[in-house]
Z-matrix of the N, CA and C atoms (Angstrom, degrees):
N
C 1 1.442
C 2 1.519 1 109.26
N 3 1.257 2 112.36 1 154.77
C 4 1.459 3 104.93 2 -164.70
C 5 1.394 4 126.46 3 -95.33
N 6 1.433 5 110.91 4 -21.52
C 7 1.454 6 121.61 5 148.48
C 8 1.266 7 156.00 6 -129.08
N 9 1.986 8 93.60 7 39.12
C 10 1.118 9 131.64 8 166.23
C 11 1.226 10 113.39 9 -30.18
N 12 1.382 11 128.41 10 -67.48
C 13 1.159 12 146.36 11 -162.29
C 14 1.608 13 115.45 12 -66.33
N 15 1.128 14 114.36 13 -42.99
C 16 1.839 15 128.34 14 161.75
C 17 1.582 16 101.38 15 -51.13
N 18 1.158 17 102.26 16 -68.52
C 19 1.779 18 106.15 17 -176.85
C 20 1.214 19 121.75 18 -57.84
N 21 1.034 20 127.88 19 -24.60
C 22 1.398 21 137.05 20 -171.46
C 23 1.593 22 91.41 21 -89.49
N 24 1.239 23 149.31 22 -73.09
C 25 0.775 24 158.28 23 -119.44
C 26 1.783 25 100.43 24 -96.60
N 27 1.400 26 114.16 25 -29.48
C 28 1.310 27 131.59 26 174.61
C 29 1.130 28 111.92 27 -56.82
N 30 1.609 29 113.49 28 -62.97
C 31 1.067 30 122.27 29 -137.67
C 32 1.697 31 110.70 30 -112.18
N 33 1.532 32 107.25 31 -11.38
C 34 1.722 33 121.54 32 165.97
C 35 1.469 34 92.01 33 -88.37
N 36 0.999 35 143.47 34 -24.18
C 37 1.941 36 131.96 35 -171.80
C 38 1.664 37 100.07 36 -65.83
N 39 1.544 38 120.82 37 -39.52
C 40 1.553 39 111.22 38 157.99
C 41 1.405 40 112.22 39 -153.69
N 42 1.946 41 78.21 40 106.49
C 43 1.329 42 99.53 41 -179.84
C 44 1.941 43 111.13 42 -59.13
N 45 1.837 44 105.94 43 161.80
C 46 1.143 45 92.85 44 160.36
C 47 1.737 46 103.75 45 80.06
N 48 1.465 47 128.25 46 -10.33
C 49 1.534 48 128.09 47 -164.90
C 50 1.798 49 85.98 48 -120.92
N 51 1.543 50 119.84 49 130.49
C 52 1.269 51 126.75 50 164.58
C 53 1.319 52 134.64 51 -95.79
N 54 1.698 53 111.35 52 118.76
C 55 1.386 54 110.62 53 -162.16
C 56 1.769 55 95.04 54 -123.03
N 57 1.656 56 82.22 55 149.95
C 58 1.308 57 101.00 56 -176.94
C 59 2.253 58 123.93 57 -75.77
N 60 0.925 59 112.64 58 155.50
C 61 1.687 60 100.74 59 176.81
C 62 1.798 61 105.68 60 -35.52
N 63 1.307 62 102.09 61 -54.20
C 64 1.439 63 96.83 62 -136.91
C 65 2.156 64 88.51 63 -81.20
N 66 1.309 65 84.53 64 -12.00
C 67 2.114 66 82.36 65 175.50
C 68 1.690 67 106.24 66 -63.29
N 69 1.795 68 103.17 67 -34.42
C 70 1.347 69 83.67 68 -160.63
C 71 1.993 70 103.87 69 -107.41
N 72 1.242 71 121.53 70 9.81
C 73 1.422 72 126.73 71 166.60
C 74 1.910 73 90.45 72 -76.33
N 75 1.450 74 118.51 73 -52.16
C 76 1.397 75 112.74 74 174.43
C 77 1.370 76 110.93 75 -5.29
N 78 1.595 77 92.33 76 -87.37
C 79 1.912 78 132.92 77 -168.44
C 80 1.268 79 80.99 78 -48.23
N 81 1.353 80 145.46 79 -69.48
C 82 1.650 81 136.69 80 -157.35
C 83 1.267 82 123.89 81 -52.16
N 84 1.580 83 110.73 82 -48.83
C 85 1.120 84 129.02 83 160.38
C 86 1.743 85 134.00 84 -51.09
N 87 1.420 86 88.96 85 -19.24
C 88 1.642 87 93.66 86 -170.47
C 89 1.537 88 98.09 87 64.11
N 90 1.275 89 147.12 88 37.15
C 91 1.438 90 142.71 89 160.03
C 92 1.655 91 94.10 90 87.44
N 93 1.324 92 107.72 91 -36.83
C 94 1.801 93 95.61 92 -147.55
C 95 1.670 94 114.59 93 -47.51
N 96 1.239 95 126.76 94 146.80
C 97 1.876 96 126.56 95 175.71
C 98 1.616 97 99.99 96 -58.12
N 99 1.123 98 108.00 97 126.27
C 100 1.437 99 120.82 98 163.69
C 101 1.782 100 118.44 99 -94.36
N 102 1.384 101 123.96 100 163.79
C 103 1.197 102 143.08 101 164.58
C 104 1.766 103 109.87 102 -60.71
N 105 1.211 104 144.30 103 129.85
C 106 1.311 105 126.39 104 155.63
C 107 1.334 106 126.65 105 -5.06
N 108 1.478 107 90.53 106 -69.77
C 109 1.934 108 115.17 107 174.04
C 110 1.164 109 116.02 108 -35.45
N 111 1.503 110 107.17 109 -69.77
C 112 1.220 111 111.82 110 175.17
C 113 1.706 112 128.83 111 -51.30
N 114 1.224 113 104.03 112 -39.83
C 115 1.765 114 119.45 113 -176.88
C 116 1.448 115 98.85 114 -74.82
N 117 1.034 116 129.36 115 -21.78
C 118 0.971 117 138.34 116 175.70
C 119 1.706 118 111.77 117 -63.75
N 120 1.239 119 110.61 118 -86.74
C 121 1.353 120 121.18 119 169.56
C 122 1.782 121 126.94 120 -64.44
N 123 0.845 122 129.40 121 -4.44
C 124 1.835 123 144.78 122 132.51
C 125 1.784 124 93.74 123 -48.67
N 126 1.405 125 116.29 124 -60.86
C 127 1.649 126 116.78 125 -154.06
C 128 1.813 127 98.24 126 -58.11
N 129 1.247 128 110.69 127 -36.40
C 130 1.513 129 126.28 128 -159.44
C 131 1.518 130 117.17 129 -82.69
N 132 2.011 131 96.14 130 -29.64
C 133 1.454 132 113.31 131 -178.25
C 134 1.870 133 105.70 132 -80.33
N 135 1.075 134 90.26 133 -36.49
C 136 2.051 135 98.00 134 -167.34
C 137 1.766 136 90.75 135 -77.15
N 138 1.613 137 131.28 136 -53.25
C 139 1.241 138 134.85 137 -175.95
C 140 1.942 139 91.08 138 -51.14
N 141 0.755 140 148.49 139 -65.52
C 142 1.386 141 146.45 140 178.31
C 143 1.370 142 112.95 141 -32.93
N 144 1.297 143 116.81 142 -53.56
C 145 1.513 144 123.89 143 179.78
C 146 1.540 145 86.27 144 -66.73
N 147 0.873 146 120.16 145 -81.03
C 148 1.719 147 121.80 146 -166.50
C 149 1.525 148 93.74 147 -5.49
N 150 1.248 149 98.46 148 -73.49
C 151 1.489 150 118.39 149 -148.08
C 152 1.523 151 117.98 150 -46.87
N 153 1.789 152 91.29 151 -36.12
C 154 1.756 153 92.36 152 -165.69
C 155 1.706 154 104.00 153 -90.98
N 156 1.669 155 113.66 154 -17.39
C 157 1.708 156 122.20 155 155.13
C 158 1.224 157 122.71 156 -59.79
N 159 1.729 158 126.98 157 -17.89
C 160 1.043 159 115.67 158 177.42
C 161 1.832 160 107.79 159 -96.94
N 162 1.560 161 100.41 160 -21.59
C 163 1.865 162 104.80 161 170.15
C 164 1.665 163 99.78 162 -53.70
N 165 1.253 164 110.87 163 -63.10
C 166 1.582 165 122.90 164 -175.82
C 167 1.485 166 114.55 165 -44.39
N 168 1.641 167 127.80 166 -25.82
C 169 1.453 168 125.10 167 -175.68
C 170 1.528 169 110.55 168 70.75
N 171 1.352 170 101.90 169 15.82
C 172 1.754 171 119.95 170 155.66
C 173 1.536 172 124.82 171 -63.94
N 174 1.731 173 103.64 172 -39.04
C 175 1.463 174 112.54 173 -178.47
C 176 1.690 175 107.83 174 -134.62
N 177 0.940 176 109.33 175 140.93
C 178 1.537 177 103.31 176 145.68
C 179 1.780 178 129.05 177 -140.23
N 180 1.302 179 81.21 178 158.37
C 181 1.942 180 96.52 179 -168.60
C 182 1.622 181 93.62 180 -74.66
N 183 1.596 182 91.57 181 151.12
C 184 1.366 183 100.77 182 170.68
C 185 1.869 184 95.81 183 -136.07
N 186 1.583 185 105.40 184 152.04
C 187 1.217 186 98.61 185 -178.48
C 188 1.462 187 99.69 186 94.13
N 189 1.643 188 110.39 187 170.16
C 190 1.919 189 117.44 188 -171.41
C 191 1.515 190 93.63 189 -104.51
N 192 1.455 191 123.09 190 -163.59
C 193 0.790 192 132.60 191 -172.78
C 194 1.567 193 128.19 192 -89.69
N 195 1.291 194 114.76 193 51.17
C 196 1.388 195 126.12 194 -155.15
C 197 1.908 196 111.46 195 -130.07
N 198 1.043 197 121.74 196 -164.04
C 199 1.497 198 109.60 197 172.04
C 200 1.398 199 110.12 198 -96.12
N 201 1.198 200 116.98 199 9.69
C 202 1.692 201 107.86 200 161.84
C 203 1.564 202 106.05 201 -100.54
N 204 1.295 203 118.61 202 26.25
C 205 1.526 204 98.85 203 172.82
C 206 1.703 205 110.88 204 -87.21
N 207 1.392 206 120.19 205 170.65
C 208 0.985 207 119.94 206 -159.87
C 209 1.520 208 114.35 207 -163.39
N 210 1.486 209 121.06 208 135.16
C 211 1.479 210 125.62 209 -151.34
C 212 1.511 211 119.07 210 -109.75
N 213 1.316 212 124.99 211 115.84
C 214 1.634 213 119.32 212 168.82
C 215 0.898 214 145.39 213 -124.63
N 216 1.410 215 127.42 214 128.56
C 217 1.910 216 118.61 215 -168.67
C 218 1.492 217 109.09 216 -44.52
N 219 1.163 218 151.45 217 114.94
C 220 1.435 219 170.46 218 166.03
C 221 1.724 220 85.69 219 -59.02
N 222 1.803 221 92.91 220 118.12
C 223 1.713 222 101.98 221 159.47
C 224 1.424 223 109.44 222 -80.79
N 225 1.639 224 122.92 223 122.80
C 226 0.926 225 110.49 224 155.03
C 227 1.530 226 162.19 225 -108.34
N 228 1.671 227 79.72 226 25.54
C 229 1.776 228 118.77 227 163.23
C 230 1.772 229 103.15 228 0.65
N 231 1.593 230 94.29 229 -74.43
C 232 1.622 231 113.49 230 -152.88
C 233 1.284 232 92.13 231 -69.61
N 234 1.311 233 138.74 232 -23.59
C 235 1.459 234 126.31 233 175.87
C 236 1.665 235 131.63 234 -65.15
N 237 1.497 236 94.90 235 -29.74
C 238 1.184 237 113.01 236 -162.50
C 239 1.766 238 89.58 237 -98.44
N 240 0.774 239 156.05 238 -5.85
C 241 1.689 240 165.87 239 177.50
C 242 1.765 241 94.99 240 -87.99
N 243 1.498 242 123.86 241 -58.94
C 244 1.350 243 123.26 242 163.25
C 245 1.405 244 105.54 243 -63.17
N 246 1.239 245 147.26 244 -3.66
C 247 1.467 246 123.53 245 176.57
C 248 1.834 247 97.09 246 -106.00
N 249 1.300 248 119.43 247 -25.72
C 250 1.372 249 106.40 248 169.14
C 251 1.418 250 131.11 249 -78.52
N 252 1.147 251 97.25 250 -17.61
C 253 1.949 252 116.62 251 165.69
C 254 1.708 253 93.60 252 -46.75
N 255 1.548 254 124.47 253 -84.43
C 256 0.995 255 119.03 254 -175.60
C 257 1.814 256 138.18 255 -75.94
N 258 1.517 257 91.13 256 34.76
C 259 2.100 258 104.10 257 157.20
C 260 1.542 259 101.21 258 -90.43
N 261 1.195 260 102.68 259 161.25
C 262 1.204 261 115.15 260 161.13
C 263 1.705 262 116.10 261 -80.38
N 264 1.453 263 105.97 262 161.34
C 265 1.461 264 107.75 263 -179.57
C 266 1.680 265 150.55 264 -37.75
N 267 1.651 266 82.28 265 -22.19
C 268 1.505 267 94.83 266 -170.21
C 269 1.517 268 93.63 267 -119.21
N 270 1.952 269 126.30 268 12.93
C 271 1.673 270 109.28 269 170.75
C 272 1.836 271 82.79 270 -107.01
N 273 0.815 272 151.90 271 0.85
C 274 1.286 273 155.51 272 160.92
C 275 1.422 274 130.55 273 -33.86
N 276 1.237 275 134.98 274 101.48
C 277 1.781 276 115.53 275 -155.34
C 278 1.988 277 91.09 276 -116.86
């Protein structure tokens, strides 16, 4: 994906903190002014990543489906505490 790597990198640096579309096309952009076109298709490329981080339980949306929704790296501390519950004694650290 093509700006996987921007997004990812944004939005795991603080987990748990909610940013809006246009915070994180910003960060993608490096600030610079884009063309429509272009802002356009950045908007469509990063919404893609979104999409397949929020299948993964990497991100989740907060807010409905409107321009106040808003995106956050999901801690997944508490998950991994339920996945060591079920090792046995001696895979246990």
């Amino acid at each position: 994906m093509k700006y996987a790597h921007e997004v990812i990198d944004l939005l795991a640096a603080y987990p748990g903190r909610e940013f809006k579309m246009r915070e994180i096309l910003r960060h993608v952009s490096r600030g610079i002014p884009l063309a429509p076109a272009s802002h356009e298709a950045m908007r469509r490329g990063a919404r893609r990543v979104l999409d397949h981080l929020l299948d993964a339980g990497h991100v989740h949306r907060c807010g409905g489906n409107t321009k106040s929704v808003t995106y956050a790296w999901s801690e997944l501390g508490h998950a991994l505490a339920e996945n060591r519950a079920h090792l046995g004694p001696d895979l246990r650290q």
